[in-house]
N, C-alpha and C positions, 0 to 999 in steps of 0.2 A: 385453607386455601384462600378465603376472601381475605386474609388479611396481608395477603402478597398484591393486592390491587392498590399500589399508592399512583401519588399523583406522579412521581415520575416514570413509571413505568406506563402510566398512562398517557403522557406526551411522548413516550417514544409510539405505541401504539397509535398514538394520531397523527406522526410522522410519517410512518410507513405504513398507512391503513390499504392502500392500493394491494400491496407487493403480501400485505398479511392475508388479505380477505384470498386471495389469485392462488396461493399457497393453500391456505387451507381449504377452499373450496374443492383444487385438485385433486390433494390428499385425501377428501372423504370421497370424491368422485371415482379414483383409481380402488379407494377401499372397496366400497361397493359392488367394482366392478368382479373382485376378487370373490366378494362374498354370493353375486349372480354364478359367476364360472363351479364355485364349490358346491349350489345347490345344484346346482346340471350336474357334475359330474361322480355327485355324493346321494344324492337324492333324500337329502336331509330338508326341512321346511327351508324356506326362501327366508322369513324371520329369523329364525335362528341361523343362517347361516350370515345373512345380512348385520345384525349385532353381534356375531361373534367377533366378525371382520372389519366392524367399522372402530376405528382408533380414536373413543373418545372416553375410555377410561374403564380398565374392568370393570369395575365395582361398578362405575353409573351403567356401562349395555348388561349386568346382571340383574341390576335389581330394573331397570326397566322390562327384560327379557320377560317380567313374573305381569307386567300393564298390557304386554303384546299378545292378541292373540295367533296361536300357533307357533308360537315361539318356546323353545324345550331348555330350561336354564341348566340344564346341567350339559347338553352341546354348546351352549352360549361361555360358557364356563372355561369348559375345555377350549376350543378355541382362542378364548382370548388372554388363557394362561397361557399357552404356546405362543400365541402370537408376542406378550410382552414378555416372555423369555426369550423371544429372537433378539429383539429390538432389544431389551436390555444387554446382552451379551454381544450384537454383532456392533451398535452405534458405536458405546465407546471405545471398543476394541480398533472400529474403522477411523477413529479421529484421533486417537493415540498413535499410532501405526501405519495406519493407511495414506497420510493427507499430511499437507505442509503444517509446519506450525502456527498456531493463531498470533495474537499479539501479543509482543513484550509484558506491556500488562492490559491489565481488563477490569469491567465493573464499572461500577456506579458510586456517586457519593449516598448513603445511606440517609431514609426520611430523617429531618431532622423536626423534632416536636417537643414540646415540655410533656413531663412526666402528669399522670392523669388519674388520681386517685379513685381508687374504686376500679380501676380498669377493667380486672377480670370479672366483676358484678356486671358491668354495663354492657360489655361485650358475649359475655353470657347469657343475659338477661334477653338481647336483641336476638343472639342464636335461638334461643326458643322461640321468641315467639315469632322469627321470622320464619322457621319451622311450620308452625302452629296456622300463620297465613299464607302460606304455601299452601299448604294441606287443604285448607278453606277453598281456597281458590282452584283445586284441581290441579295444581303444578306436577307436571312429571317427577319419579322421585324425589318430592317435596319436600323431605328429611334432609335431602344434602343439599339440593337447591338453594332452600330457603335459607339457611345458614349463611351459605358462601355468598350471597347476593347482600343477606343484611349486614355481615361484618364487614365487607368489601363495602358500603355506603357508608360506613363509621371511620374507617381508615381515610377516606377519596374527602370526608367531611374534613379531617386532622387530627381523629385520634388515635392514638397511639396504642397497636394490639400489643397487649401482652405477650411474653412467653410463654409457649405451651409445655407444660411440664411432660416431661422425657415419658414418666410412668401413665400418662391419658393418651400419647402418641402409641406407645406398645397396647395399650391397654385396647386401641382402637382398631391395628395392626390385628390386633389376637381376636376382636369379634368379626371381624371383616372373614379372617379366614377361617374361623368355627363355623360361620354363615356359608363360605361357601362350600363347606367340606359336606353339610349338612343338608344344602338342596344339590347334591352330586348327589345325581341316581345313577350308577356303574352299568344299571340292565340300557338303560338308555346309548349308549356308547356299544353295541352291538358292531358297528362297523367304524369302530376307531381308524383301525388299521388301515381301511379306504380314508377315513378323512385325515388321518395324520400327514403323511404327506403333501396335502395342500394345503395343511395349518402352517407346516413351515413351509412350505413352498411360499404362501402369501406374504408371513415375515417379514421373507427375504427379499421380495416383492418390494414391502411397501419402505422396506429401509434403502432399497435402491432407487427407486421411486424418489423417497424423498434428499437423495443423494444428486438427482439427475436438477430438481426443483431448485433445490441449492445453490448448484453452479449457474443456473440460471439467473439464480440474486443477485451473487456477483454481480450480474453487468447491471442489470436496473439501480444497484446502490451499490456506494462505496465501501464493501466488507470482502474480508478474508473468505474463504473456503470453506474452513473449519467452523467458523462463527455463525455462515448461513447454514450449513448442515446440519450442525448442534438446533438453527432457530426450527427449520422445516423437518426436523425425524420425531415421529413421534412417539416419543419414550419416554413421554413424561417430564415436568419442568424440575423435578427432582435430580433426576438420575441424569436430565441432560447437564443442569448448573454444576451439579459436579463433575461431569467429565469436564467442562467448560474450567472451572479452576485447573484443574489439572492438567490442562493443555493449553490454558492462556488466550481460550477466548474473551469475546467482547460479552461480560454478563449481562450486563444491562440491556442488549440488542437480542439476544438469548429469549431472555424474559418476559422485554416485551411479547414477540411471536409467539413462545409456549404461550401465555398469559391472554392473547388473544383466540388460541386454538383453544383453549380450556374454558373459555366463555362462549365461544360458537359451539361448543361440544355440549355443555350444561345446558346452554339456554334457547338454542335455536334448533339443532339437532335431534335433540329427541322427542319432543312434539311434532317433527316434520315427519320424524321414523317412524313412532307411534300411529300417526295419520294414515301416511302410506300405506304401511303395511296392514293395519286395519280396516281401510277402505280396498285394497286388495283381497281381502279375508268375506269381506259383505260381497266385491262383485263376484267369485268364487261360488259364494254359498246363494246368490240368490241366480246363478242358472243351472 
């Protein structure tokens, strides 16, 4: 992921740093609000229903879920695998079909840099130990943190990431979901059935949510419909770029937005969540 931070994707983020920050602030403020209404009417913890709900990335509200106290990762789990099977199947389904078409064409001209021998040692090498000073430091999920923050400093410098070979991408895919098949405890899911329906109910929620956000970009800046919906749903910068080719959005405007919600998610949000919900947890326990 850090080595999707070049430098042009980073002038477009300082282009539109207004219309990005007003965006994603909403976005986790509407999450939240979803994730308050499920603890009332689920009677599940407020943490775990809080990071099940908030949209900033399975994997990071899992493996933070395990830092929080009172928080149950295997509800945080379920949760936000429902929620990103909505968003995955209702966004692009909605921008293929639902919505005018984007532009003719789209994208970005590609970083352009000399080739940099040793690339995958140097880039490697910083993964670790930017890891390793994450960790030191107390960084929330410090393993993914730290990574994505030091290769993203190496790329924004001018070097050039490597390709990630196809077989460490699957290979990454396959521990991510051994991990979470492995802290799913099924006894814990006693009242699925009551929280199922407000897992997609939320979904649906927050991909209309960020459909209403959308059209509002429109008017603040000069983009399509499609292009701002793709930048504010959040589905992830993956799944959004490709519906984006596939419908002729503007990638590069795409990008930026994921690319900045995926930096307030990592770096700002879950020390704030951890906080909260921790200092929630002490005034609890100390009347």
């Amino acid at each position: 992921m850090g080595s999707s931070f070049t430098l042009g994707t980073m002038h477009q983020i300082a282009a539109q740093l207004p219309a990005m920050l007003a965006a994603t602030i909403s976005t986790v403020l509407f999450s939240l609000f979803i994730g308050y209404l499920t603890h009332k009417k689920t009677g599940i913890s407020l943490a775990s229903s809080v990071l099940g709900s908030t949209p900033g990335g399975m994997t990071q509200m899992v493996v933070l879920s395990e830092e929080v106290p009172d928080s149950d990762t295997t509800v945080v789990t379920f949760i936000q695998t429902l929620r990103l099977l909505s968003v995955v199947f209702i966004v692009p389904f909605l921008a293929i079909h639902g919505l005018p078409n984007g532009l003719d064409s789209a994208g970005s001209a590609p970083l352009v840099s000399s080739f940099i021998p040793n690339a995958e040692l140097i880039f490697g090498i910083t993964a670790i130990a930017s890891a390793l000073v994450a960790n030191a430091l107390n960084f929330p999920t410090a393993f993914l943190l730290g990574p994505v923050i030091g290769t993203a400093v190496l790329v924004l410098a001018g070097f050039q990431p490597p390709p990630v070979p196809t077989l460490l991408v699957i290979s990454a895919q396959l521990f991510i979901g051994v991990y979470l098949g492995v802290t799913t405890k099924p006894a814990n899911l006693e009242n699925w059935k009551q929280l199922l329906p407000y897992t997609i109910g939320g979904g649906i929620g927050i991909v209309l949510f960020s459909l209403g956000a959308g059209y509002l970009l429109t008017f603040w800046h000069n983009i399509d419909i499609i292009t701002a919906f793709l930048s504010t749903a959040p589905g992830g910068m993956t799944e959004m770029g490709i519906t984006a080719i596939n419908v002729g959005a503007d990638i590069s405007i795409i990008t930026a937005y994921q690319l900045f919600r995926l930096l307030f998610m990592l770096i700002i949000l879950p020390p704030a969540l951890k906080w909260w919900l921790g200092s929630r947890k002490s005034a609890e326990n100390s009347l």
